[in-house]
PQR file with spaces between the fields and no chain letter, atoms N, CA, C, O and H, PARSE charges and radii, in Angstrom:
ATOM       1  N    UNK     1      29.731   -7.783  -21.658 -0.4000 1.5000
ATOM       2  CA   UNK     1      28.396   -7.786  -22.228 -0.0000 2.0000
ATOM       3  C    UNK     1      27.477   -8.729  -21.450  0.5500 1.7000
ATOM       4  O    UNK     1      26.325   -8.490  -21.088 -0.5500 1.4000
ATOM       5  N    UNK     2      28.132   -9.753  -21.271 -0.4000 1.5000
ATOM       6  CA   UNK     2      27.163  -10.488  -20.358 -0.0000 2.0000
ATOM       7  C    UNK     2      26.544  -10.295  -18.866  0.5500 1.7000
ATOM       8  O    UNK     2      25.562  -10.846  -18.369 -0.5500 1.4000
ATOM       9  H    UNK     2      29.067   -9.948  -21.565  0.4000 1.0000
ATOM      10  N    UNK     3      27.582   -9.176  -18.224 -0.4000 1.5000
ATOM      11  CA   UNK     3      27.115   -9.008  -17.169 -0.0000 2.0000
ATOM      12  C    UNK     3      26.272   -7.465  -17.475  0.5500 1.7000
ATOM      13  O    UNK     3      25.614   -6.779  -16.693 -0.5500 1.4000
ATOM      14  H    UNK     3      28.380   -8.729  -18.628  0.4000 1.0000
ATOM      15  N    UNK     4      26.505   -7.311  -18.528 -0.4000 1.5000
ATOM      16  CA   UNK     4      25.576   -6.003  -18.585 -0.0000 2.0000
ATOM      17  C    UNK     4      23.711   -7.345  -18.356  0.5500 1.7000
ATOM      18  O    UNK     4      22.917   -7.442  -17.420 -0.5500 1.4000
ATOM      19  H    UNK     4      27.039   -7.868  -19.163  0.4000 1.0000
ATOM      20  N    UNK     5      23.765   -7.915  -19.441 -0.4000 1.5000
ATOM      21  CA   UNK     5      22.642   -8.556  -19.617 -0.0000 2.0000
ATOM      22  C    UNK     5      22.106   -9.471  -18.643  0.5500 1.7000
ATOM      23  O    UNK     5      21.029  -10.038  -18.832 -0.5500 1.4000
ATOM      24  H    UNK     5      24.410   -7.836  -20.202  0.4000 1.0000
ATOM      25  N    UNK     6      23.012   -9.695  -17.300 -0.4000 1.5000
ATOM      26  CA   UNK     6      22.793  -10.430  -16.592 -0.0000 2.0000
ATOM      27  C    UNK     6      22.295   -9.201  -15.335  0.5500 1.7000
ATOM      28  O    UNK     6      21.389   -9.566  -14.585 -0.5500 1.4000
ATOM      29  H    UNK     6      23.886   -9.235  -17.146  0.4000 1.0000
ATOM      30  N    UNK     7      22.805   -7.970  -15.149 -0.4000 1.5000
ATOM      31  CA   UNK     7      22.280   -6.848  -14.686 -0.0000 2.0000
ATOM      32  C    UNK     7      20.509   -6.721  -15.302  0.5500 1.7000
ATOM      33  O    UNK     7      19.515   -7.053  -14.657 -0.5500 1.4000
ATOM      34  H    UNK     7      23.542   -7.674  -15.758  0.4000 1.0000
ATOM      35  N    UNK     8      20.525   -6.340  -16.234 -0.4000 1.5000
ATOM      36  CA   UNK     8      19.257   -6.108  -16.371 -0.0000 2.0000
ATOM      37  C    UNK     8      18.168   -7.096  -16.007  0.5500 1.7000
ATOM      38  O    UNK     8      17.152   -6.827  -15.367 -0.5500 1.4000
ATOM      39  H    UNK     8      21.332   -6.070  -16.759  0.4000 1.0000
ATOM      40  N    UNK     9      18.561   -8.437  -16.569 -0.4000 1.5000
ATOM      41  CA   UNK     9      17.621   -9.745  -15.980 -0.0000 2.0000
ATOM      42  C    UNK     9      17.335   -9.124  -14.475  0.5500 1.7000
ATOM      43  O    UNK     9      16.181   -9.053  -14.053 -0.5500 1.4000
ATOM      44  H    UNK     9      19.387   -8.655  -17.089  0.4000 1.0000
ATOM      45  N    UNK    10      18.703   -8.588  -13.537 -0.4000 1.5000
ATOM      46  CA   UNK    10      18.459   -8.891  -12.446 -0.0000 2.0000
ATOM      47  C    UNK    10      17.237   -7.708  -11.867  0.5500 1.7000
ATOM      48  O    UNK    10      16.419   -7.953  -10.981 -0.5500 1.4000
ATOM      49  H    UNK    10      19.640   -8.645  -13.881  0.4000 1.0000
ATOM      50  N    UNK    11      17.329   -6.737  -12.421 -0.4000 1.5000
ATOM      51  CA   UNK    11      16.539   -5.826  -12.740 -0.0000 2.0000
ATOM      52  C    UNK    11      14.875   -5.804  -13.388  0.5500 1.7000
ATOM      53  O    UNK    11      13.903   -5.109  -13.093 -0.5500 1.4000
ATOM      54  H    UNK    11      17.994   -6.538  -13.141  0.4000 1.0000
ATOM      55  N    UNK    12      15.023   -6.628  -14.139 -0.4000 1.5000
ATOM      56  CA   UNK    12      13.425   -7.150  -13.978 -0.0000 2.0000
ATOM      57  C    UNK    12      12.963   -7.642  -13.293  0.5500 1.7000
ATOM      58  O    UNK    12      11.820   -7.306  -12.983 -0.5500 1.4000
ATOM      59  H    UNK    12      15.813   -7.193  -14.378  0.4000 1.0000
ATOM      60  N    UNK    13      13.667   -8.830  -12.607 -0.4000 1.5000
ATOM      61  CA   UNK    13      12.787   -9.451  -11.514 -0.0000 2.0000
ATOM      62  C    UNK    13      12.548   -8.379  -10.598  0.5500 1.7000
ATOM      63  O    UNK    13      11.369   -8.121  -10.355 -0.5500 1.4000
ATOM      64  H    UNK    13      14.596   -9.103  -12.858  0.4000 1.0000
ATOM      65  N    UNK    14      13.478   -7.681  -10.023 -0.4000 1.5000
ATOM      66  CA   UNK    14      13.219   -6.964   -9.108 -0.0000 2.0000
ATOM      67  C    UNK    14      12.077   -5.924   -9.123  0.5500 1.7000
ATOM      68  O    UNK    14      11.276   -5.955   -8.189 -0.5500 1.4000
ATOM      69  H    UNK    14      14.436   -7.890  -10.221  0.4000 1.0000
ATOM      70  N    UNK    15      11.945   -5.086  -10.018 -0.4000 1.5000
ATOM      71  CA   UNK    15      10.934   -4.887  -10.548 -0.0000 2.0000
ATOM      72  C    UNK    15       9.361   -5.376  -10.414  0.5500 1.7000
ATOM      73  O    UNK    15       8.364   -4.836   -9.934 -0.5500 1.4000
ATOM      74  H    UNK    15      12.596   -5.061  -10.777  0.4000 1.0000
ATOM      75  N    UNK    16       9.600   -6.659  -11.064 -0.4000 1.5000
ATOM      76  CA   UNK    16       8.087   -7.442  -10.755 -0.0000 2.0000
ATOM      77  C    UNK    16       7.662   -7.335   -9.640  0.5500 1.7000
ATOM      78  O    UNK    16       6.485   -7.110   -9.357 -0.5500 1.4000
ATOM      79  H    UNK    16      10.409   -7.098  -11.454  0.4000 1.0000
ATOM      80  N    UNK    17       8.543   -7.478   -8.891 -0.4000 1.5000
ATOM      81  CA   UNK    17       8.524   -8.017   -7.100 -0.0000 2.0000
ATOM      82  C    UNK    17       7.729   -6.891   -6.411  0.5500 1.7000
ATOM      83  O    UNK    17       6.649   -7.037   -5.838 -0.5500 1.4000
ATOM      84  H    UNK    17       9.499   -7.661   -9.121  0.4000 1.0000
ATOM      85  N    UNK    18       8.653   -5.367   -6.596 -0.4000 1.5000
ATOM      86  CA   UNK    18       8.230   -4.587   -6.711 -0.0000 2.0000
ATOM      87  C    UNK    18       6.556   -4.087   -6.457  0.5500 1.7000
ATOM      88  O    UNK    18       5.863   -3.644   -5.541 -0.5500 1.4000
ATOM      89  H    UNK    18       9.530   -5.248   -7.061  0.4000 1.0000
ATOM      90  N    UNK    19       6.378   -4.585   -8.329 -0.4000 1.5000
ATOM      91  CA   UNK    19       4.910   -4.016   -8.713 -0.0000 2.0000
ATOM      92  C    UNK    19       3.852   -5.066   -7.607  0.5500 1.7000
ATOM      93  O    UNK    19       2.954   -4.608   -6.901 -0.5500 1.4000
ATOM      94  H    UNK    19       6.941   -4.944   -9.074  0.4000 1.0000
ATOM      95  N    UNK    20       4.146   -6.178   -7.672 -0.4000 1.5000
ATOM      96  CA   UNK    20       3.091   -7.338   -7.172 -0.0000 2.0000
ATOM      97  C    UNK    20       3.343   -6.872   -5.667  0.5500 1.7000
ATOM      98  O    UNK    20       2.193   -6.770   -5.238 -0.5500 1.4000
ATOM      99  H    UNK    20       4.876   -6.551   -8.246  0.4000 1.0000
ATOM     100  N    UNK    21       4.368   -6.470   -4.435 -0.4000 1.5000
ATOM     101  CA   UNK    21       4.057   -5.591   -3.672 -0.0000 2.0000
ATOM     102  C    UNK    21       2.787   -4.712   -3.620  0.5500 1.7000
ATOM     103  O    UNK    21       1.862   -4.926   -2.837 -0.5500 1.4000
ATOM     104  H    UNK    21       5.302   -6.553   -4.783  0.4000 1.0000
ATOM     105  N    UNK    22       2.821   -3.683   -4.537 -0.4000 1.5000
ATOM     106  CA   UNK    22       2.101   -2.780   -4.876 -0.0000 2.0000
ATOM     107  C    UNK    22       1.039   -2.753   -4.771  0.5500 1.7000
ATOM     108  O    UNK    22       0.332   -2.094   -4.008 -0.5500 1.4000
ATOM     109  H    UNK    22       3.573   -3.509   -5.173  0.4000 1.0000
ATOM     110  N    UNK    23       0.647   -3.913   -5.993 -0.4000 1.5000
ATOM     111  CA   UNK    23      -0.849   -4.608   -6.021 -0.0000 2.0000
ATOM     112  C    UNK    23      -1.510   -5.266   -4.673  0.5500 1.7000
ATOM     113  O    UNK    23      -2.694   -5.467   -4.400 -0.5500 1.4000
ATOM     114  H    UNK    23       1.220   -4.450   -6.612  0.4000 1.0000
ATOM     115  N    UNK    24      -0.569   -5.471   -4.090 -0.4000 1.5000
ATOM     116  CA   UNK    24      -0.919   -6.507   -2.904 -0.0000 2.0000
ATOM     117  C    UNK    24      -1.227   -5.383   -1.814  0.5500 1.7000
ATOM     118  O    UNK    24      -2.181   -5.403   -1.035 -0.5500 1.4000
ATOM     119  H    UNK    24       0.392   -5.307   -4.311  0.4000 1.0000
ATOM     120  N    UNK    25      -0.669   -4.827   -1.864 -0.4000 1.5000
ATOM     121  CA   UNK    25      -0.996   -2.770   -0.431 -0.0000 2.0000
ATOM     122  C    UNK    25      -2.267   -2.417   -0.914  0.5500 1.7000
ATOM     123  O    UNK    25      -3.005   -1.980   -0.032 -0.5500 1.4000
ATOM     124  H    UNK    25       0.106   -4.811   -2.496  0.4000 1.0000
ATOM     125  N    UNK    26      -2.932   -2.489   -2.463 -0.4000 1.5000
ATOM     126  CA   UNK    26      -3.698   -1.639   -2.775 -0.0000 2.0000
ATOM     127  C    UNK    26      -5.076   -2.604   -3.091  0.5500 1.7000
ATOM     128  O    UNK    26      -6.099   -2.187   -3.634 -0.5500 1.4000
ATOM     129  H    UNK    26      -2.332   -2.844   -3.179  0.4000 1.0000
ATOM     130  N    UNK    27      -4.853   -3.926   -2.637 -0.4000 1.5000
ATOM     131  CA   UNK    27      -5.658   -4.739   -2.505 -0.0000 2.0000
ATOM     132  C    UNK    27      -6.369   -4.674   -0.803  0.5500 1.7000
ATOM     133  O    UNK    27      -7.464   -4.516   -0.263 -0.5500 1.4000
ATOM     134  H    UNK    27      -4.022   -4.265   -2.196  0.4000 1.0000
ATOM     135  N    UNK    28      -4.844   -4.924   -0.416 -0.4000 1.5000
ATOM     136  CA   UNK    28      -5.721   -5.037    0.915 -0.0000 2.0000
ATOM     137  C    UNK    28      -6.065   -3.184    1.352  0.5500 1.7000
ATOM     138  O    UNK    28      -6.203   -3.026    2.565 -0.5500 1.4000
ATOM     139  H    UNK    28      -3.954   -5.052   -0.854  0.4000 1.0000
ATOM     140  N    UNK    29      -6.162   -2.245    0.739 -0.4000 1.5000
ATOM     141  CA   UNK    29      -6.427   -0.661    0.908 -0.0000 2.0000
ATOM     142  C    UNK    29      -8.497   -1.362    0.741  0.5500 1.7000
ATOM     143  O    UNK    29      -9.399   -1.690    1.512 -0.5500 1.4000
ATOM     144  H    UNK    29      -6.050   -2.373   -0.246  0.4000 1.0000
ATOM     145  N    UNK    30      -8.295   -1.257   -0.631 -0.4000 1.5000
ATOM     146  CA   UNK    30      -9.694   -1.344   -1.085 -0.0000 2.0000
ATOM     147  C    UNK    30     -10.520   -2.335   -0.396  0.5500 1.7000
ATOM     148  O    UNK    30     -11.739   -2.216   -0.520 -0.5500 1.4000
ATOM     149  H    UNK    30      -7.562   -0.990   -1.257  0.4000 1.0000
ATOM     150  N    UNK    31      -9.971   -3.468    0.437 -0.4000 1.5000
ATOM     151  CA   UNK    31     -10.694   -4.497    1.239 -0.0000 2.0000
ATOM     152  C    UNK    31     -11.120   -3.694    2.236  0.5500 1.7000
ATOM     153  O    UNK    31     -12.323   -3.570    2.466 -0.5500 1.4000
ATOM     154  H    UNK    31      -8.981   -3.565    0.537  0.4000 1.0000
ATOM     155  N    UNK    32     -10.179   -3.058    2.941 -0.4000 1.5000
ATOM     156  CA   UNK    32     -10.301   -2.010    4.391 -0.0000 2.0000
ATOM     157  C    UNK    32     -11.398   -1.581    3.940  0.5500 1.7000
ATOM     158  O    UNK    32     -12.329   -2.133    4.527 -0.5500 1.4000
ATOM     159  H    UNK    32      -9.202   -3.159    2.754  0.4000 1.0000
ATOM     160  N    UNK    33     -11.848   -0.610    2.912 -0.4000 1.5000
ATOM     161  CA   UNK    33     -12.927    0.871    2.509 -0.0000 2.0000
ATOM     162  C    UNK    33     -13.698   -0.201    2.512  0.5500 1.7000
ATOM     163  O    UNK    33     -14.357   -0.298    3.548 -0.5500 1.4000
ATOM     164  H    UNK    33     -11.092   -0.161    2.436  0.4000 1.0000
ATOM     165  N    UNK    34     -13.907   -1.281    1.519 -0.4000 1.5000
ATOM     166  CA   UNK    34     -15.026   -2.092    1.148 -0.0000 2.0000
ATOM     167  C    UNK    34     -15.780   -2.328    2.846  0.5500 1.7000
ATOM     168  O    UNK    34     -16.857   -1.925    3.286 -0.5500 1.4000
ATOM     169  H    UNK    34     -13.372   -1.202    0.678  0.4000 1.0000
ATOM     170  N    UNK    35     -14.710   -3.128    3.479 -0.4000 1.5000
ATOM     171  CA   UNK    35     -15.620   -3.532    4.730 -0.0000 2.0000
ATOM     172  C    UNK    35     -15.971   -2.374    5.934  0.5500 1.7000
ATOM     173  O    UNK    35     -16.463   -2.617    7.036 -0.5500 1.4000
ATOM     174  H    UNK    35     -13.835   -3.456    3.121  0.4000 1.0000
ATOM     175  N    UNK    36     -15.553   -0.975    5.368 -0.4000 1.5000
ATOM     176  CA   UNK    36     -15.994    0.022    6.160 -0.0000 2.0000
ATOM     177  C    UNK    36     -17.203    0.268    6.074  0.5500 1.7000
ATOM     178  O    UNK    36     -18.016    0.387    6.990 -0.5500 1.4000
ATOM     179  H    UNK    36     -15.154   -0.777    4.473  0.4000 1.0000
ATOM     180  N    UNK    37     -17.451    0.403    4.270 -0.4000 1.5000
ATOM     181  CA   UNK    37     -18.905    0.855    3.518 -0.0000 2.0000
ATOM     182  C    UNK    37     -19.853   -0.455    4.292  0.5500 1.7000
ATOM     183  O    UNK    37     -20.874   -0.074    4.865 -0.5500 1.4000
ATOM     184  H    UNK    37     -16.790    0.306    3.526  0.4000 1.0000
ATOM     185  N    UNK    38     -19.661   -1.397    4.311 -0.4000 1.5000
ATOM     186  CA   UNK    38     -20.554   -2.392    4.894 -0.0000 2.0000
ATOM     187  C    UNK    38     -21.079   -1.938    6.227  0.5500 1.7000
ATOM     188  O    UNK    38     -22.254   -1.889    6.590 -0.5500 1.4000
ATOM     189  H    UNK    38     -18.831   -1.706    3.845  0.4000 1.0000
ATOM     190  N    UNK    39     -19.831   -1.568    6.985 -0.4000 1.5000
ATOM     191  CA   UNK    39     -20.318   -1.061    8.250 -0.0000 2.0000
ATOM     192  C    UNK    39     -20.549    0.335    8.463  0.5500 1.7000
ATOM     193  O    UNK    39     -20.544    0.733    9.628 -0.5500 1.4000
ATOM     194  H    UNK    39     -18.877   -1.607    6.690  0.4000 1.0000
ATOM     195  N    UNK    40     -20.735    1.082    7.603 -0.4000 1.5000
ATOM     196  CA   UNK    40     -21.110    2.240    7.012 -0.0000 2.0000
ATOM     197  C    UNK    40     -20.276    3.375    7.793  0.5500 1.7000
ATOM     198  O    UNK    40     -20.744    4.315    8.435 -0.5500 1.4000
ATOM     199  H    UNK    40     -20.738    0.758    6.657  0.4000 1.0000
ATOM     200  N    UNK    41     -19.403    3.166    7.654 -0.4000 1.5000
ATOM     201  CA   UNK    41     -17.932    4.028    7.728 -0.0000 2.0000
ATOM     202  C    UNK    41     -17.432    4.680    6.475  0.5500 1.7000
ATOM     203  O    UNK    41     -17.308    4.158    5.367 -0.5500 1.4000
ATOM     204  H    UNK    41     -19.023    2.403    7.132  0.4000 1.0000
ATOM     205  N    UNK    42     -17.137    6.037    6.877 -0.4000 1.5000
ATOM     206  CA   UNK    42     -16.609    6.868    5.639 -0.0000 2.0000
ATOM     207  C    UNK    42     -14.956    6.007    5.025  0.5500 1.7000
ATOM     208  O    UNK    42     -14.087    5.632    5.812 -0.5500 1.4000
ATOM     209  H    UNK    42     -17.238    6.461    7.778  0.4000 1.0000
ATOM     210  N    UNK    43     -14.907    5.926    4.220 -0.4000 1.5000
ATOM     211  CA   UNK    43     -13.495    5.597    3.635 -0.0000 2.0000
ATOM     212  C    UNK    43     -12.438    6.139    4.641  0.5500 1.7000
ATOM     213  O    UNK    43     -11.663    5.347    5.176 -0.5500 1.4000
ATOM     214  H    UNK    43     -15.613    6.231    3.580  0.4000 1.0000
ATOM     215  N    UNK    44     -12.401    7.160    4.847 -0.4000 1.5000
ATOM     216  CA   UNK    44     -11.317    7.826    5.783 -0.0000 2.0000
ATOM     217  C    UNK    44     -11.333    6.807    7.341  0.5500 1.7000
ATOM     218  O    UNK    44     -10.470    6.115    7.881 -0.5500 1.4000
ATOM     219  H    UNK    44     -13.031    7.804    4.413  0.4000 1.0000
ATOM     220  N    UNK    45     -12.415    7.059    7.601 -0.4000 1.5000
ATOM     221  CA   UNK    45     -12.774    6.375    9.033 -0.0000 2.0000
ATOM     222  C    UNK    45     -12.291    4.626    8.933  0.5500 1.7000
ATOM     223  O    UNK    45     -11.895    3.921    9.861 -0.5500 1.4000
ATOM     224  H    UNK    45     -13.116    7.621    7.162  0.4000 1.0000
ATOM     225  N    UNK    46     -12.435    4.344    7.849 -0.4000 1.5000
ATOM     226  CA   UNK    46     -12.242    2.367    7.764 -0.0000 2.0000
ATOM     227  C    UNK    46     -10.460    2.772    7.756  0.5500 1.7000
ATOM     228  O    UNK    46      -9.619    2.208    8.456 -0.5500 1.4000
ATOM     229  H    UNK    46     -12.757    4.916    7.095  0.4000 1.0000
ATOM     230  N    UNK    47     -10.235    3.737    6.903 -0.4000 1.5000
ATOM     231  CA   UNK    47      -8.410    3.911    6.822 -0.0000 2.0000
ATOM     232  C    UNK    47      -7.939    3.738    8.515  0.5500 1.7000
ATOM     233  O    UNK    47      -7.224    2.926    9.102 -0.5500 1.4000
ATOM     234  H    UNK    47     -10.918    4.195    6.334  0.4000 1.0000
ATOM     235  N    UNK    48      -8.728    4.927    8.944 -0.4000 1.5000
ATOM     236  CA   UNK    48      -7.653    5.722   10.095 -0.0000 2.0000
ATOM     237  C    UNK    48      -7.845    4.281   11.144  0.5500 1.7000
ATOM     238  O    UNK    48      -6.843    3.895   11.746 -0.5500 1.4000
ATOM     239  H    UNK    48      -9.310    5.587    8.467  0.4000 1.0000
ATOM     240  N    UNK    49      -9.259    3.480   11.331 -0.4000 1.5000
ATOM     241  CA   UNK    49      -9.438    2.796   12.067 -0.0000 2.0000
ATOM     242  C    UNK    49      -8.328    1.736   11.845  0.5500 1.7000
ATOM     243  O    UNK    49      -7.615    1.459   12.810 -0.5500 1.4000
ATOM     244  H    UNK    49     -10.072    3.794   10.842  0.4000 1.0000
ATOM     245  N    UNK    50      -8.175    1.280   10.966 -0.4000 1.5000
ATOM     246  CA   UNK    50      -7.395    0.171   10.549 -0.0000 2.0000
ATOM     247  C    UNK    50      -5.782    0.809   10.966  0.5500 1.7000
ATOM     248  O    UNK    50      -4.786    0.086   10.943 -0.5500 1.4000
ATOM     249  H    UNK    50      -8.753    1.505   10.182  0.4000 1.0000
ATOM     250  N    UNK    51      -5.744    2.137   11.304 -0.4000 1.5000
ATOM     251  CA   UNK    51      -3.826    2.299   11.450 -0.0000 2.0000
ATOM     252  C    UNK    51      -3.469    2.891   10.328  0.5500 1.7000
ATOM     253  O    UNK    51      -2.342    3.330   10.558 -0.5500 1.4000
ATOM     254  H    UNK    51      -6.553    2.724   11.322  0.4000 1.0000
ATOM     255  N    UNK    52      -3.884    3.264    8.831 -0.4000 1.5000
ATOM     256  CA   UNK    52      -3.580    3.763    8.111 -0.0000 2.0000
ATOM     257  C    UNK    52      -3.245    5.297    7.930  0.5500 1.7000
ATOM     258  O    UNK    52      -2.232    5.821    7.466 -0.5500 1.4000
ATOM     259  H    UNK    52      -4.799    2.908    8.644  0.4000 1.0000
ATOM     260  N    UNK    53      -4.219    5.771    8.356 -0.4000 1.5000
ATOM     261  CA   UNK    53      -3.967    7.183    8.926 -0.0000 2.0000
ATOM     262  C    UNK    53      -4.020    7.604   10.712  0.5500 1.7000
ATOM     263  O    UNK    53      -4.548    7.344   11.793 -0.5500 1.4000
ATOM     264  H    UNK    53      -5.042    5.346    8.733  0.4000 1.0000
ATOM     265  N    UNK    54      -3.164    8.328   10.099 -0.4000 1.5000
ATOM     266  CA   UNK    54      -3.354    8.984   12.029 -0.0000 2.0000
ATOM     267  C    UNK    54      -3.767   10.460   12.328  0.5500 1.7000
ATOM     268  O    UNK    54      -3.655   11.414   11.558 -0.5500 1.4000
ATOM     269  H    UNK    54      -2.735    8.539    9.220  0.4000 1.0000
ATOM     270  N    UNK    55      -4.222   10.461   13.485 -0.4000 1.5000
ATOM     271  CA   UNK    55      -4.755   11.779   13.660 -0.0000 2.0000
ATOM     272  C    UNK    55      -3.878   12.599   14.025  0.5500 1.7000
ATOM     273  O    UNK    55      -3.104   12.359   14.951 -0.5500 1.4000
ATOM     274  H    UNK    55      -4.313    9.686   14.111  0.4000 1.0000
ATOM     275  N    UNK    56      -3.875   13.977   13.161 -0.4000 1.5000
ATOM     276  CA   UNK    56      -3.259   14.647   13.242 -0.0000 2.0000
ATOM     277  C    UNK    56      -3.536   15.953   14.776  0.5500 1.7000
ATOM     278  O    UNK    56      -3.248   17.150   14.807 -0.5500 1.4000
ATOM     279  H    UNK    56      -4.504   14.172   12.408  0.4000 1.0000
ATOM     280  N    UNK    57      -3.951   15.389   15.469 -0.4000 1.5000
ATOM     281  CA   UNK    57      -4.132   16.306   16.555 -0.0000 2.0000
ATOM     282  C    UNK    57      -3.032   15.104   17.175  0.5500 1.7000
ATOM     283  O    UNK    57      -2.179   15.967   17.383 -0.5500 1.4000
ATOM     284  H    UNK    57      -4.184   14.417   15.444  0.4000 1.0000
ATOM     285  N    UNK    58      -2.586   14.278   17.478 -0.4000 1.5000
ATOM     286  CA   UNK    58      -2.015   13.100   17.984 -0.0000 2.0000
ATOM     287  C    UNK    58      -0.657   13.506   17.267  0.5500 1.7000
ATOM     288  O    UNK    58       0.285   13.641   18.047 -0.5500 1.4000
ATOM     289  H    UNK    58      -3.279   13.577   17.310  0.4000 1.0000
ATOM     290  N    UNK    59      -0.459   13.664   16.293 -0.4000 1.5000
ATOM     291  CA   UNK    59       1.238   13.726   15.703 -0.0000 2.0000
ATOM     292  C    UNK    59       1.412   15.106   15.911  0.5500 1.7000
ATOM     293  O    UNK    59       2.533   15.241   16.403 -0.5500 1.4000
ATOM     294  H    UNK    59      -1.224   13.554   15.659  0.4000 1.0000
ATOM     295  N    UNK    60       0.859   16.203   15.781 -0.4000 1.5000
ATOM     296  CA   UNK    60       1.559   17.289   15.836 -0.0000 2.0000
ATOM     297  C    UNK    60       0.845   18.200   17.161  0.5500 1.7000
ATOM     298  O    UNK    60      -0.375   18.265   17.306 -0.5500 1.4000
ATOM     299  H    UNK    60      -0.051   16.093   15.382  0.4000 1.0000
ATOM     300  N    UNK    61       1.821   18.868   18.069 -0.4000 1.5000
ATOM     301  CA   UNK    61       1.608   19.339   19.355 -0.0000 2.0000
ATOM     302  C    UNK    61       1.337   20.876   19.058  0.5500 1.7000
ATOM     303  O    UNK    61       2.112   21.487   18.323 -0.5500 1.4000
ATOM     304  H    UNK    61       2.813   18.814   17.951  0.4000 1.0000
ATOM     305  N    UNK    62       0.278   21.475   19.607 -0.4000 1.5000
ATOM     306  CA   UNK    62      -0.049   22.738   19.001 -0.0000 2.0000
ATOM     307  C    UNK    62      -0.194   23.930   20.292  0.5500 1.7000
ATOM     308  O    UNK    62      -0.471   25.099   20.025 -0.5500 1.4000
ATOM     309  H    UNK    62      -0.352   20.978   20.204  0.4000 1.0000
């Protein structure tokens, strides 16, 4: 029983870690767009510039 309960503890933290990851990708996402709109870049354009997206004429050979 205890290592059941000592499993799950271990399982929440991990978890947290997880989510605050998360928050932290989608923080610095919305910083990227924000300082695109300043420099009056489409959302896409502040992404792709920054490395986030790539152009797909570049990944796939046609």
């Amino acid at each position: 029983m205890q290592k059941a309960l000592a499993f799950v503890e271990t399982q929440k933290t991990t978890d947290t870690r997880k989510a605050s990851d998360v928050s932290a990708s989608t923080n610095e996402l919305r910083r990227i767009v924000e300082e695109g709109k300043k420099r009056k870049f489409s959302a896409y354009d502040a992404l792709q510039e920054a490395g986030y997206i790539k152009s797909p004429l570049d990944e796939f050979v046609l």
